[in-house]
N, C-alpha and C positions, 0 to 999 in steps of 0.2 A: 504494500500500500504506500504510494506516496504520502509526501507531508500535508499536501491539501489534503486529501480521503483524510487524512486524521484532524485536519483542522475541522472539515465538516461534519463528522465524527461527531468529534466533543461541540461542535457547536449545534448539532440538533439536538443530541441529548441533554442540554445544557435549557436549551429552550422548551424543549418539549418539556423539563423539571418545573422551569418556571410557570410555562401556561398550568400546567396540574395543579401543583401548590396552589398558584393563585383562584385557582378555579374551584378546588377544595374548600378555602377560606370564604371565597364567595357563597359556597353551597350553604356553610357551616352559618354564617351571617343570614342567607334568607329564612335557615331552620330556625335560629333565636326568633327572627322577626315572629315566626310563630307560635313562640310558648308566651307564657302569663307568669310560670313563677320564677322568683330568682335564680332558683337553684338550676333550672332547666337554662336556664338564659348561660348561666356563667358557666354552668359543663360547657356549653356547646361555643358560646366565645375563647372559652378556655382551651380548647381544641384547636382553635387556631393557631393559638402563640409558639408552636413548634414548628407550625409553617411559615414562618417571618421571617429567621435564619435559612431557612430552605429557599422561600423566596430572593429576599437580600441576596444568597451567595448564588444561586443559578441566574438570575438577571445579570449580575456583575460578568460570570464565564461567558454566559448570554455573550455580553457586548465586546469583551474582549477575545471571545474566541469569531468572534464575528468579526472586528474588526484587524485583529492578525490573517487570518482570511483576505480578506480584499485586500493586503499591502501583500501577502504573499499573490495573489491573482495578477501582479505588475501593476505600470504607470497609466494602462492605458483602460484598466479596469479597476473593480474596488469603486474607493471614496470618490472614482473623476463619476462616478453614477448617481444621476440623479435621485432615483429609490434607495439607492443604500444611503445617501443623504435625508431621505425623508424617514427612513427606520429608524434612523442613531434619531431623530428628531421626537418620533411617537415615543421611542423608549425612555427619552428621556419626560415627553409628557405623562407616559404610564407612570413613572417609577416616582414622580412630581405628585401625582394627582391621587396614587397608592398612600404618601405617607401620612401625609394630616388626616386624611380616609382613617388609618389603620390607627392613628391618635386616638383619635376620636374612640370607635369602638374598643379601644384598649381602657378607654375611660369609663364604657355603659361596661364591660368585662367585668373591673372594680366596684362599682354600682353595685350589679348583679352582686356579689361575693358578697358585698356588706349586707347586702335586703337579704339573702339567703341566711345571712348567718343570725339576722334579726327576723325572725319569724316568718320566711319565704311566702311570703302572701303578694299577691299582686300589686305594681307599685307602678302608678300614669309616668313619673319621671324615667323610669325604666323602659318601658315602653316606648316613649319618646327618645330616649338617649339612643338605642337600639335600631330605632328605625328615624335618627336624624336623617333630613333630605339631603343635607351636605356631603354626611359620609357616605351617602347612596349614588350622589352626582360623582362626584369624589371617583368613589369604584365604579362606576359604572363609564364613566371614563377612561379610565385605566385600563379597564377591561377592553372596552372598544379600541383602544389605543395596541391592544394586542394584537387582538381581532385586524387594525389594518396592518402591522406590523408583516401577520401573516400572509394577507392577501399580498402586500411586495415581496414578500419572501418568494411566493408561489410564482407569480406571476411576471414578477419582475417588466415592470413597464420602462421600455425604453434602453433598459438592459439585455444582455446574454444568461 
């Protein structure tokens, strides 16, 4: 195998890490939105927080093995492409519009834990904190920001 096969290699599996994780923590977030008591809310936020490292470090090999790739590809491919300019561009709007996101519900997480540990009874702040519209723009963003990541990856418009 040459060094590109290996650079593409660890750069799909790198990406493919990160679409999952992130798409797991997504799941795990719409299931909060649907419970009532704390304790259910903060399992299921709490499941997330192992996928933040997962995310963090696969996004990072993400862009770096993607972008050793295109300076290995030559002068006359790579970065001189307009898509692989607008990827490094989404990734860095995904990985922008993930973190205050991820703030946020790390915040209704703690919520959750305290109302759990105080009589797990249903609680309107909790509910609201869980399903703020920010943190939902926020991810929902991010995610789409993936979402076109992979349409240039696939399809490469204007590229080889």
């Amino acid at each position: 195998m040459t060094k590109e096969n290996w650079l593409l290699f660890f750069h799909l599996l790198s990406a493919f890490t990160f679409l999952s994780a992130s798409a797991v923590a997504g799941v795990l977030h719409q299931a909060a939105m649907r419970r009532d008591r704390p304790s259910q809310v903060a399992l299921l936020l709490g499941l997330v927080r192992p996928m933040v490292p997962v995310i963090g470090v696969a996004s990072l090999a993400t862009l770096g093995f993607g972008l050793w790739l295109t300076q290995a590809a030559g002068p006359d491919a790579g970065l001189a492409q307009g898509w692989v300019i607008a990827a490094i561009v989404l990734w860095v709007v995904s990985v922008a519009a993930a973190t205050p996101g991820g703030t946020m519900l790390r915040h209704a997480r703690e919520l959750a834990e305290r109302l759990a540990q105080d009589g797990d009874r249903p609680n309107e702040e909790l509910r609201r904190a869980v399903a703020d519209p920010r943190a939902l723009v926020l991810n929902y963003v991010s995610a789409a920001a993936l979402v076109a990541i992979i349409v240039l990856m696939v399809f490469k418009p204007g590229g080889g």
